[in-house]
N, CA, C and O of each residue as an XYZ file, in Angstrom:
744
protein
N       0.840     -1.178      0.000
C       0.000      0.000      0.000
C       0.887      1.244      0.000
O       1.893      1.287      0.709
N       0.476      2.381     -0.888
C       1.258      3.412     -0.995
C       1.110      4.693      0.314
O       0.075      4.626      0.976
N       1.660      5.309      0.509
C       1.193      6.351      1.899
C       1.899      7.680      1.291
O       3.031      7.981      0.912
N       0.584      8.340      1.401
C       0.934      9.881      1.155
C       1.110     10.603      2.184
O       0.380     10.261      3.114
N       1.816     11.511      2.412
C       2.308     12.202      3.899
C       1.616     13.584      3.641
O       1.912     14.355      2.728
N       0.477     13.806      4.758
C      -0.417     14.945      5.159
C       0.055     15.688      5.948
O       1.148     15.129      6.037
N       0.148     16.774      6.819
C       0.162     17.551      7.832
C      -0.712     16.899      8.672
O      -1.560     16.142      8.198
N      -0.622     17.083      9.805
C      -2.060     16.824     10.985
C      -3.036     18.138     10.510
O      -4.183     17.785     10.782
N      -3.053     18.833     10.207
C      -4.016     19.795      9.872
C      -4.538     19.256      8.478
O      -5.700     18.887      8.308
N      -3.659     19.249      7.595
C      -4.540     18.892      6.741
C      -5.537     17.105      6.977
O      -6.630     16.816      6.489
N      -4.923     16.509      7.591
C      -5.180     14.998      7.801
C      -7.114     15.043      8.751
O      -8.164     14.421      8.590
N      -6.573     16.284      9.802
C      -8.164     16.663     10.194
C      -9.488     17.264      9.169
O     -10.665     17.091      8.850
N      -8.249     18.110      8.951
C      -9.652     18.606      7.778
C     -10.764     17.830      6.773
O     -11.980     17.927      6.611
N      -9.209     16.639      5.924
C     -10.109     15.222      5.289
C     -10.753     15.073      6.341
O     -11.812     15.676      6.514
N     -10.097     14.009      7.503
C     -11.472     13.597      8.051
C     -12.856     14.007      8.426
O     -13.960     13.474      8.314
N     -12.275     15.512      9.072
C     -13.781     16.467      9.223
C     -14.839     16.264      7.630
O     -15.816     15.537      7.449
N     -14.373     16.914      6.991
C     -14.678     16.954      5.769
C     -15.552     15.821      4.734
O     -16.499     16.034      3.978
N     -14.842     14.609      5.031
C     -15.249     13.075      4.658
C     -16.917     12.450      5.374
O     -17.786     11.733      4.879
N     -16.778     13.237      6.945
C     -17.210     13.245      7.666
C     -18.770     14.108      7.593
O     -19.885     13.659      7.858
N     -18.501     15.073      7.275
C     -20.256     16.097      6.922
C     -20.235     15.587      5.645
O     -21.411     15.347      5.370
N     -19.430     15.253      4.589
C     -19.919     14.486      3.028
C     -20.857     13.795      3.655
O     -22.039     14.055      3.431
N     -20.546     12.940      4.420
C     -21.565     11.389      4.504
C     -23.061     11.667      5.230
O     -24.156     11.105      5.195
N     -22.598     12.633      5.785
C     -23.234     12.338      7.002
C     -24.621     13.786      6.856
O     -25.441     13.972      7.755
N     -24.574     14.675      5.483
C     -25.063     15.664      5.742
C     -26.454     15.002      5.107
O     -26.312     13.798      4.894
N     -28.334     15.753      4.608
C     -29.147     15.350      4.187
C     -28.900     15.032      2.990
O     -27.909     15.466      2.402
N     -29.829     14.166      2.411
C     -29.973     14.154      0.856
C     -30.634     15.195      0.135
O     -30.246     15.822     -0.851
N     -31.590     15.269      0.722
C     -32.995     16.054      0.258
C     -33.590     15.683     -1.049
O     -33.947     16.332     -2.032
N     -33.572     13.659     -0.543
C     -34.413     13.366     -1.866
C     -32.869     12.772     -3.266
O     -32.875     11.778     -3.991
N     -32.103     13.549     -3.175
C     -31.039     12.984     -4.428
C     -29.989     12.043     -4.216
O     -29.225     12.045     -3.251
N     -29.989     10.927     -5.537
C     -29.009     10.403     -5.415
C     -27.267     10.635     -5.014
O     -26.814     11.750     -5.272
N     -26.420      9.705     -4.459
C     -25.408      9.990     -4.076
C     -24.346      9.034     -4.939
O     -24.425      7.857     -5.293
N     -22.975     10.391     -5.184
C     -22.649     11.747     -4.664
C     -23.745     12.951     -5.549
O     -24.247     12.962     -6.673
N     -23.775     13.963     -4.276
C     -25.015     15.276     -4.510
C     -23.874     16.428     -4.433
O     -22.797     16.535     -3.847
N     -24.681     17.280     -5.360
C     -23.877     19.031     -4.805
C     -25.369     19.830     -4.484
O     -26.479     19.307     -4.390
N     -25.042     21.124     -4.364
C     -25.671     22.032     -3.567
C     -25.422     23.345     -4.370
O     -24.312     23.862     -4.495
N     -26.593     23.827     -4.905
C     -26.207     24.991     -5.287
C     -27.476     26.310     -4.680
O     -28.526     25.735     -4.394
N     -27.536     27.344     -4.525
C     -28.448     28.522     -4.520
C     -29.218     28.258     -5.262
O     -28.751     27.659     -6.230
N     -30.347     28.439     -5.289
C     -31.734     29.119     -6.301
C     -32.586     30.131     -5.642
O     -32.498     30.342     -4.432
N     -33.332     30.702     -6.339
C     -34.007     32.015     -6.134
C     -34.897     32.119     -7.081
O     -34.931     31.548     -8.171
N     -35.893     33.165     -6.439
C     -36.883     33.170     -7.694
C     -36.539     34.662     -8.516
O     -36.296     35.626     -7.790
N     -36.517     34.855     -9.937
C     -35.940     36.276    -10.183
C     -37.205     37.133    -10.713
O     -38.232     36.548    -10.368
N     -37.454     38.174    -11.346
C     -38.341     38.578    -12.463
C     -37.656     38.447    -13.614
O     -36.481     38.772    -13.782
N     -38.451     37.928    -14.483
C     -38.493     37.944    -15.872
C     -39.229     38.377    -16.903
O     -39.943     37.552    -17.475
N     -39.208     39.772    -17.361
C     -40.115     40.738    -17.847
C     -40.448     40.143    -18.681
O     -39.568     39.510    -19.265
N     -42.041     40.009    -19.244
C     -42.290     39.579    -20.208
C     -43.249     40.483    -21.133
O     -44.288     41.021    -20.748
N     -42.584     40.560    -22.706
C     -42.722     41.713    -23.386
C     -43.920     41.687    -23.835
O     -44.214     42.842    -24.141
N     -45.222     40.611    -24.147
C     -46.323     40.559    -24.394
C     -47.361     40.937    -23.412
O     -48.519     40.527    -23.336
N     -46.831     41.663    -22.784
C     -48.041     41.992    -21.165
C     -48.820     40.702    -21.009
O     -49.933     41.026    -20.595
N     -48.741     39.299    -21.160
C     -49.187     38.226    -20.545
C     -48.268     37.479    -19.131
O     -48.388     36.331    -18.703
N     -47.348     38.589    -18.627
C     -46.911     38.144    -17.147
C     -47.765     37.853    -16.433
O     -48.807     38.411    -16.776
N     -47.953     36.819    -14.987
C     -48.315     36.757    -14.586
C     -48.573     37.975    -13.193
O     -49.620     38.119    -12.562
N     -47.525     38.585    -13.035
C     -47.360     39.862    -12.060
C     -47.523     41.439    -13.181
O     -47.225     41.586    -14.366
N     -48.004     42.229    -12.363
C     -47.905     43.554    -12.752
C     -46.782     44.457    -11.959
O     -46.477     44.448    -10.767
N     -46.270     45.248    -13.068
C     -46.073     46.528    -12.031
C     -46.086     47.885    -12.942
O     -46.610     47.917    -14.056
N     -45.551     48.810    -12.433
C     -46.238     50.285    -12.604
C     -44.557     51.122    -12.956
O     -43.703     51.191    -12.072
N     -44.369     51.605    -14.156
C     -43.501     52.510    -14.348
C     -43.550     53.512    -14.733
O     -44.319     53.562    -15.693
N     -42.963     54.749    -14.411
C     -43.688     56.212    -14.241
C     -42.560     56.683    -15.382
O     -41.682     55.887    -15.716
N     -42.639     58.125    -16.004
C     -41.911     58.446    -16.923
C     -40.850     58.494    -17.193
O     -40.363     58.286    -18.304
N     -40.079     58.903    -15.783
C     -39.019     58.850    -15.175
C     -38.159     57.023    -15.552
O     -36.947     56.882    -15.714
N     -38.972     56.124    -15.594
C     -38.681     54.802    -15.577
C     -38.318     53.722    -14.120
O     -37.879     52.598    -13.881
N     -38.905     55.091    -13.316
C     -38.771     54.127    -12.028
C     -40.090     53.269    -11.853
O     -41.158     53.561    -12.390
N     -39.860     52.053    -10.943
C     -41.362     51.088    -10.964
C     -41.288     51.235     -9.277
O     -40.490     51.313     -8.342
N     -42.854     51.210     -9.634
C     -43.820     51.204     -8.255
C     -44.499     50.570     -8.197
O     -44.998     50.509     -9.321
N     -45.196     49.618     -7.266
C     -46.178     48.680     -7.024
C     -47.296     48.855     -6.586
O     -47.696     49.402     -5.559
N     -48.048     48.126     -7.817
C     -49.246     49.015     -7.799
C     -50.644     48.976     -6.095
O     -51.544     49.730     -5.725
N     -50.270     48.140     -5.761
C     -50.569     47.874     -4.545
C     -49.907     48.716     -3.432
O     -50.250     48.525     -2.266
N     -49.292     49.325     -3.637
C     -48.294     50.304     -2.629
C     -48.568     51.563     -2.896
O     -48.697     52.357     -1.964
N     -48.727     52.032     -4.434
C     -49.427     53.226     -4.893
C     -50.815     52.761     -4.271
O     -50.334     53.209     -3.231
N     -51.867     52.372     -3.961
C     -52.993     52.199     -3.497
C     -52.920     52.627     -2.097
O     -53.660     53.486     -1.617
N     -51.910     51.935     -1.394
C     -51.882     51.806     -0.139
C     -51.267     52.616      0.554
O     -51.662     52.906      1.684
N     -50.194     53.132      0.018
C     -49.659     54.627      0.223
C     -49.843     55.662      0.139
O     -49.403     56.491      0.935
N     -50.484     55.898     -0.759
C     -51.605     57.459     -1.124
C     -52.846     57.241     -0.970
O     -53.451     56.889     -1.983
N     -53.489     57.353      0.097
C     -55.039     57.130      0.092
C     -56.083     58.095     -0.469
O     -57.222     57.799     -0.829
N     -55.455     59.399     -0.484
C     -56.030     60.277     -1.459
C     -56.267     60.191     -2.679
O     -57.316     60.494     -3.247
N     -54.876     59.588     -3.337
C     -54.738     58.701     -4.866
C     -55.812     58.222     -4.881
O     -56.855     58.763     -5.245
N     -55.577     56.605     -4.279
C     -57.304     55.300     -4.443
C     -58.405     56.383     -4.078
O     -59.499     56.108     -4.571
N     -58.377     57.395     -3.427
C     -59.759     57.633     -3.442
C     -60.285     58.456     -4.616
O     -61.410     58.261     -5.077
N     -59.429     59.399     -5.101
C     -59.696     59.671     -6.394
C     -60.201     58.539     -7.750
O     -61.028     58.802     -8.622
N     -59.516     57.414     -7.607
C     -59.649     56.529     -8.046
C     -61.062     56.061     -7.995
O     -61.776     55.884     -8.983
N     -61.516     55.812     -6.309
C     -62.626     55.141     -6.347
C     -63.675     56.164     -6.338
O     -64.795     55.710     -6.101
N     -63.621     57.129     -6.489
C     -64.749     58.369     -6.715
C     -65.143     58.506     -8.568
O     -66.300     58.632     -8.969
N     -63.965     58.449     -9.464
C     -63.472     58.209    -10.525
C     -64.716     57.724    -11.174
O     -65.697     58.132    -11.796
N     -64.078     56.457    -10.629
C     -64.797     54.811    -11.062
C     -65.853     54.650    -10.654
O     -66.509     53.898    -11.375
N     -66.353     55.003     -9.820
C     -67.679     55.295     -8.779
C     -67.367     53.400     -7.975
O     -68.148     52.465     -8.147
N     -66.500     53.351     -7.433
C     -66.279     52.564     -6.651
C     -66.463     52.373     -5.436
O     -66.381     51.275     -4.885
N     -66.649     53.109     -5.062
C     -66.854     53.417     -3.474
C     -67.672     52.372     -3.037
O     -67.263     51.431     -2.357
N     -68.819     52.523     -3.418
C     -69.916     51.283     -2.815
C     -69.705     49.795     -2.796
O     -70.121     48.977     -1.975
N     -68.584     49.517     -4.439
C     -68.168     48.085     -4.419
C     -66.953     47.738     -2.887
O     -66.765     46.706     -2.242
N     -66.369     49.072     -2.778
C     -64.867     48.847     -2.126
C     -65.758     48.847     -0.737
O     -65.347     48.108      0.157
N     -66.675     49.447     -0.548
C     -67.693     48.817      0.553
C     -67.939     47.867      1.192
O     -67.775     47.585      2.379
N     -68.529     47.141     -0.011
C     -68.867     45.828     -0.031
C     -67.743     44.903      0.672
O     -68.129     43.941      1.337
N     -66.438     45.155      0.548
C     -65.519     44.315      0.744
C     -64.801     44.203      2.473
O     -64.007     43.357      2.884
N     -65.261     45.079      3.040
C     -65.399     45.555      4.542
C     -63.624     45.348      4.791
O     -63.048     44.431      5.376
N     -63.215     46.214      4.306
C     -61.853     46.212      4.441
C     -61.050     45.241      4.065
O     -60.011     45.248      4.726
N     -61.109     44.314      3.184
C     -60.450     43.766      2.499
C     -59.661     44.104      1.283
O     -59.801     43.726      0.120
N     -58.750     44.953      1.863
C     -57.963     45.416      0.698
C     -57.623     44.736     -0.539
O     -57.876     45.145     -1.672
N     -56.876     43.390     -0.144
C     -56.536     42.702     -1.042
C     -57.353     41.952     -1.974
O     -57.079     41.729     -3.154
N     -58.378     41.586     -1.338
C     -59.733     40.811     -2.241
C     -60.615     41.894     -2.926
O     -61.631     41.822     -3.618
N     -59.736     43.076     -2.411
C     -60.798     44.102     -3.932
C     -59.864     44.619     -4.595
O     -60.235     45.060     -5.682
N     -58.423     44.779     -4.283
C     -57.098     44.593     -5.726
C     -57.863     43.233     -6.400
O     -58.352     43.412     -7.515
N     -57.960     42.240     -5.952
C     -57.677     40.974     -6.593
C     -58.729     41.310     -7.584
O     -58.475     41.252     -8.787
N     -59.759     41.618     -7.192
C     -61.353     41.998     -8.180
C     -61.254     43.286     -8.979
O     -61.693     43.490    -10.111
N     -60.712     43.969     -8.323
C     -60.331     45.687     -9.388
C     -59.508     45.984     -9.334
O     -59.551     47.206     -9.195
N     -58.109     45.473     -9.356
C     -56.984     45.671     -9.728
C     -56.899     45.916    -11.231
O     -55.799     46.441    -11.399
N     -57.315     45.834    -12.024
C     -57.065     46.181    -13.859
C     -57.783     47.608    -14.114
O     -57.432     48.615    -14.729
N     -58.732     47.324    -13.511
C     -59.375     48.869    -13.225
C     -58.587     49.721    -12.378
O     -58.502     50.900    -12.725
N     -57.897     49.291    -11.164
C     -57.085     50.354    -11.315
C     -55.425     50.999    -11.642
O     -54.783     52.032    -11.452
N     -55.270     49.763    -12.196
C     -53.830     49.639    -13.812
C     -54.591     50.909    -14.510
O     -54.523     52.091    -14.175
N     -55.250     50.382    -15.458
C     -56.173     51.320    -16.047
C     -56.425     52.913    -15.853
O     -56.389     53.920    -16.560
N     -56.635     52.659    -14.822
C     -56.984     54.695    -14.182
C     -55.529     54.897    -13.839
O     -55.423     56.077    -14.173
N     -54.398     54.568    -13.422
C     -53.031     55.128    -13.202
C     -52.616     55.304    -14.086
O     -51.951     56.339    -14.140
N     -52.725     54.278    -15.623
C     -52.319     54.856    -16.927
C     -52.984     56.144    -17.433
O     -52.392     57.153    -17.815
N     -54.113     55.977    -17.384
C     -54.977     56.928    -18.181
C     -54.513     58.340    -16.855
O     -53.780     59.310    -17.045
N     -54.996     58.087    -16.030
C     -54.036     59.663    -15.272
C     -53.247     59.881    -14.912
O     -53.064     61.096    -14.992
N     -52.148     59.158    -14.267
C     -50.731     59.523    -14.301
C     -49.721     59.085    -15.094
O     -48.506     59.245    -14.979
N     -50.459     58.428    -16.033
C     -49.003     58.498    -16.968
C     -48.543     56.943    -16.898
O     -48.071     56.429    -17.912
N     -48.649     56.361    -15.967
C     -47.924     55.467    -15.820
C     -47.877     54.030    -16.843
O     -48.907     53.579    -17.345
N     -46.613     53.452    -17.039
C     -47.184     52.061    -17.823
C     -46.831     50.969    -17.013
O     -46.148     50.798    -16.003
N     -47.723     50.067    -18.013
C     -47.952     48.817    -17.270
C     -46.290     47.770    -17.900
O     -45.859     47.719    -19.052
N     -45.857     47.245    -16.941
C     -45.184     45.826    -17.555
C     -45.379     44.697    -16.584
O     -45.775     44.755    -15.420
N     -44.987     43.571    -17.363
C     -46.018     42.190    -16.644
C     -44.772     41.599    -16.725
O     -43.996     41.931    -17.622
N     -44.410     40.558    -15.695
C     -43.023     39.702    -15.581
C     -43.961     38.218    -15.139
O     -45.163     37.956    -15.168
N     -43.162     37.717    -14.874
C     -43.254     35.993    -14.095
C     -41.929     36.183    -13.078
O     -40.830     36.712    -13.249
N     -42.427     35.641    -12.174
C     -40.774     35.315    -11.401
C     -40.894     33.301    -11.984
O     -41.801     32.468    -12.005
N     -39.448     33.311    -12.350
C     -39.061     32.007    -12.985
C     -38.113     31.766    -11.274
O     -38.223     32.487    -10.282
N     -37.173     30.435    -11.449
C     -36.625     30.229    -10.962
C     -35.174     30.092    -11.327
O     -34.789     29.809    -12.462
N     -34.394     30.312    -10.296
C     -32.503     30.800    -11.405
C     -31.684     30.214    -10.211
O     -31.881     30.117     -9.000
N     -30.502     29.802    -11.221
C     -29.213     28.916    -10.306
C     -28.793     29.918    -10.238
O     -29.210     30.860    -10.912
N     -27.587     30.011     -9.174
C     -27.051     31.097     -8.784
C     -25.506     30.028     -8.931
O     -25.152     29.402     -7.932
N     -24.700     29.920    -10.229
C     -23.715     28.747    -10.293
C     -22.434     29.099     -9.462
O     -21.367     29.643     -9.746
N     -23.094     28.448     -8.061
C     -21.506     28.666     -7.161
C     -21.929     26.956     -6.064
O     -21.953     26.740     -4.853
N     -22.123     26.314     -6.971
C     -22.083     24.708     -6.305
C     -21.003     24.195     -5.045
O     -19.872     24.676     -5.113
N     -21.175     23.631     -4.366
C     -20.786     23.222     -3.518
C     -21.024     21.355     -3.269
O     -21.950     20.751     -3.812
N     -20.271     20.861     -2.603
C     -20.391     19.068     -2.251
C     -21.169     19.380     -0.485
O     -21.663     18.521      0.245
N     -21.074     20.470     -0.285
C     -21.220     20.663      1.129
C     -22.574     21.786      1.567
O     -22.607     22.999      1.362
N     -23.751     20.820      2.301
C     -25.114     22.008      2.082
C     -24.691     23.432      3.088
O     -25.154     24.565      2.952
N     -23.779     23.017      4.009
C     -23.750     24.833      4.722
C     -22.872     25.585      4.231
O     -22.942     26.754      4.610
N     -21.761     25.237      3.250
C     -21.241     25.981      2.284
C     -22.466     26.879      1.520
O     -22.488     28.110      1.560
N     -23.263     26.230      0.968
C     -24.444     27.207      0.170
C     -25.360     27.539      1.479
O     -25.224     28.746      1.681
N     -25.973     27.145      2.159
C     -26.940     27.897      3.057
C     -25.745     29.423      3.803
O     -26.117     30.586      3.960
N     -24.159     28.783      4.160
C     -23.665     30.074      4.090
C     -23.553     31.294      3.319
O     -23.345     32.370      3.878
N     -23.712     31.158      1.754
C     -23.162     31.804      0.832
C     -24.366     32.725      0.769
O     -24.387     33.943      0.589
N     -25.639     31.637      1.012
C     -27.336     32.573      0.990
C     -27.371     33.557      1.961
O     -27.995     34.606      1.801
N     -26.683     33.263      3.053
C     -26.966     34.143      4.343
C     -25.953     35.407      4.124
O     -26.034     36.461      4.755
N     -24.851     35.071      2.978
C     -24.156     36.716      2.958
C     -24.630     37.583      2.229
O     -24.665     38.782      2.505
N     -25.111     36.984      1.059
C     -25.146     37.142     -0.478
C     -26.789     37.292     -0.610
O     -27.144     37.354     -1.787
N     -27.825     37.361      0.319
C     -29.214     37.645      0.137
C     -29.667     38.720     -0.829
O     -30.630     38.777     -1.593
N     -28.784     39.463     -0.589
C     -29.098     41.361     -1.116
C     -28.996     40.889     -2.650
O     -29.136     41.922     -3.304
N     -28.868     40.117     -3.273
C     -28.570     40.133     -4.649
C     -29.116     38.839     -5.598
O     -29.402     38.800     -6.795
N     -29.134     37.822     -4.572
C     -29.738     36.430     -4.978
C     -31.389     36.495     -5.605
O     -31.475     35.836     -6.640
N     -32.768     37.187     -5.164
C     -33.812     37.621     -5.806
C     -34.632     37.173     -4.156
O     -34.111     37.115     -3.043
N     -36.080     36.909     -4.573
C     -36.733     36.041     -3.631
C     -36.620     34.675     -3.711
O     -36.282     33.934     -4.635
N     -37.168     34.352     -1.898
C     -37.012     33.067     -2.170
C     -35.636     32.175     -1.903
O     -35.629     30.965     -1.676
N     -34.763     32.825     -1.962
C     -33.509     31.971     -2.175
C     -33.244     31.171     -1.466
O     -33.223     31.488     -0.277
N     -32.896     29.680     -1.864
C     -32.745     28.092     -0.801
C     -31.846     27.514     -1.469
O     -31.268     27.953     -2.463
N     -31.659     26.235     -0.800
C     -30.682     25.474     -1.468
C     -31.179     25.047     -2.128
O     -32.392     25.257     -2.137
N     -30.445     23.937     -3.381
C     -30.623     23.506     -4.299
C     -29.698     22.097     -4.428
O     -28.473     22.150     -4.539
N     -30.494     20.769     -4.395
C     -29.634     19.455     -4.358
C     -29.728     18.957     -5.537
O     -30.789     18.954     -6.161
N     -28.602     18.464     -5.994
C     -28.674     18.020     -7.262
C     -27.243     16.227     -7.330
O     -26.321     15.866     -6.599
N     -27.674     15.846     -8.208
C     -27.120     14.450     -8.185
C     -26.226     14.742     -8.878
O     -26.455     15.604     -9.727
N     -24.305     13.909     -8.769
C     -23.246     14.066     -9.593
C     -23.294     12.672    -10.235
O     -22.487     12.253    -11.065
N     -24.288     12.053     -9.768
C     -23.754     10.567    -10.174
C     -23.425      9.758    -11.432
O     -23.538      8.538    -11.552
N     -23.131     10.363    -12.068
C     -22.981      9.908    -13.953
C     -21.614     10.988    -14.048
O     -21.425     11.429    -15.182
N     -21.004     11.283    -13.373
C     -19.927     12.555    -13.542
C     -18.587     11.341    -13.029
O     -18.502     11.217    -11.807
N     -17.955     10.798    -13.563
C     -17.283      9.537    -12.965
C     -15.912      9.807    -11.672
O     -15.492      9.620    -10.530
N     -15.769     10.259    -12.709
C     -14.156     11.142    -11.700
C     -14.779     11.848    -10.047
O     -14.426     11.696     -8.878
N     -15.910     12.692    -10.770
C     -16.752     12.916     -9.324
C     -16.963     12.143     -8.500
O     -16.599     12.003     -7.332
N     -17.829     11.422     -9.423
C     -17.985      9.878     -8.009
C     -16.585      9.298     -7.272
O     -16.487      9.241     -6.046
N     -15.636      8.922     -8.090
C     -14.383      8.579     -7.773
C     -14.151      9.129     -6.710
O     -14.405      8.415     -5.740
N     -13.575     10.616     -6.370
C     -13.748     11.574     -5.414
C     -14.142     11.551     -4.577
O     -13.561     11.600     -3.493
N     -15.690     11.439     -4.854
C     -16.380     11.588     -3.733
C     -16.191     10.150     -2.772
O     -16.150     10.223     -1.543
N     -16.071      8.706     -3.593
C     -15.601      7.865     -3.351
C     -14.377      7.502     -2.310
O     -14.249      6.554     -1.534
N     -13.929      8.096     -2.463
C     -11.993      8.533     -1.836
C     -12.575      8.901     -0.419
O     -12.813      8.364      0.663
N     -12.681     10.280     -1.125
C     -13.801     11.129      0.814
C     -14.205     10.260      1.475
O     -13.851     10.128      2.646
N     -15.119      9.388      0.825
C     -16.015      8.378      2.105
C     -15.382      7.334      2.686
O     -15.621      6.817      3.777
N     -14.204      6.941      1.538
C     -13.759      5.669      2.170
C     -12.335      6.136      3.377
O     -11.726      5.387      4.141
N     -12.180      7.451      3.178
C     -11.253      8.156      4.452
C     -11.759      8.182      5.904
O     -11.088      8.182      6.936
N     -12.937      8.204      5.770
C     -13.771      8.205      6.992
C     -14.685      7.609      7.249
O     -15.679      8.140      7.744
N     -14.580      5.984      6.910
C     -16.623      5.697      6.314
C     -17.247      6.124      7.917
O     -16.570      6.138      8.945
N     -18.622      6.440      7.813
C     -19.324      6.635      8.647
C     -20.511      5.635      8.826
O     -20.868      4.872      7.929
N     -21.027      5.695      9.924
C     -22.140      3.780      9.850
C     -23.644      4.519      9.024
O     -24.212      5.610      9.068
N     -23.848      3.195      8.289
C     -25.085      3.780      7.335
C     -26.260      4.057      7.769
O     -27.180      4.266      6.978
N     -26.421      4.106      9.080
C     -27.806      4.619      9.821
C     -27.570      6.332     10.188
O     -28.500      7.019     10.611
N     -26.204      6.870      9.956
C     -26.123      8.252     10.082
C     -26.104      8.856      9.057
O     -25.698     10.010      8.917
N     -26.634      7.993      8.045
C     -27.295      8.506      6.286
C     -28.312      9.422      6.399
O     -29.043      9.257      7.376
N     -28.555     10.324      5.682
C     -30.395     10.162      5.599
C     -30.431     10.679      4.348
O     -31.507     10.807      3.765
């Protein structure tokens, strides 16, 4: 048998290391797994058939149109005097949101037609964020620095290496440095 000469530091680290490989979740994927970020992003979509709205003023800044409602109450009330809404927005006994959900286009509609504003429609899709890892608190770390920029939403992401051969090999090596007992699988 051949013997490669480690440091004690490095000799801990394999083992540490060999050690959360085996021993960390699956979440469902075959093994060896990596770990990457996902998030949900916007993705403007140019046919106004997005599933989300929002509101951009001349300037080209966007506002939400639910926040323009809810922030200027003088605004919506112009709005609902406008429209002669009042009596429907009544009806709804303070349910803000279940009378966006019902006259929300109506009032897209009246912000274009009086302030100017236009409409664009997105989807939030879902997006890798490609900074993979073999190790899940490597990425749940990277989420917890890196939030401000990742979109909504952002979690881990497990994915299978197992058809990647050399990977497996690898990952192979790792486990057999430290095997761990197969009931501390999951």
């Amino acid at each position: 048998m051949k013997k490669i000469k480690v440091s004690d530091a490095d000799y801990e680290t394999l083992m540490s290391l060999s050690k959360e490989l085996q021993l960390q979740p699956s979440h469902g994927q075959a093994s060896p797994r990596y770990w990457e970020p996902r998030s949900d992003r916007r993705e403007y979509d140019l046919n106004g058939e997005g599933e989300f709205k929002i509101l951009v003023d001349a300037g080209g800044e966007e506002c939400d149109p639910v926040f323009e409602a809810e922030g200027d109450p003088k605004l919506f009330g112009e709005f609902l005097a406008d429209e002669d809404l009042a009596v429907h927005y009544q009806e709804y006994d303070g349910e803000f949101e279940s009378f966006m959900r019902d006259w929300g286009d109506e009032w897209l509609t009246w912000l274009t037609n009086c302030r100017g504003y236009t409409v664009r429609t997105y989807d939030m899709k879902p997006k890798r964020d490609h900074n993979p890892s073999l190790f899940l608190d490597d990425v749940k770390e990277y989420i917890d620095c890196n939030q401000h920029h990742l979109g909504s939403n952002a979690h881990t992401y497990a994915n299978t290496i197992h058809r990647m051969s050399r990977m497996e090999k690898l990952v192979e090596a790792l486990y057999r440095l430290n095997p761990q007992p197969e009931d501390g699988l999951s």
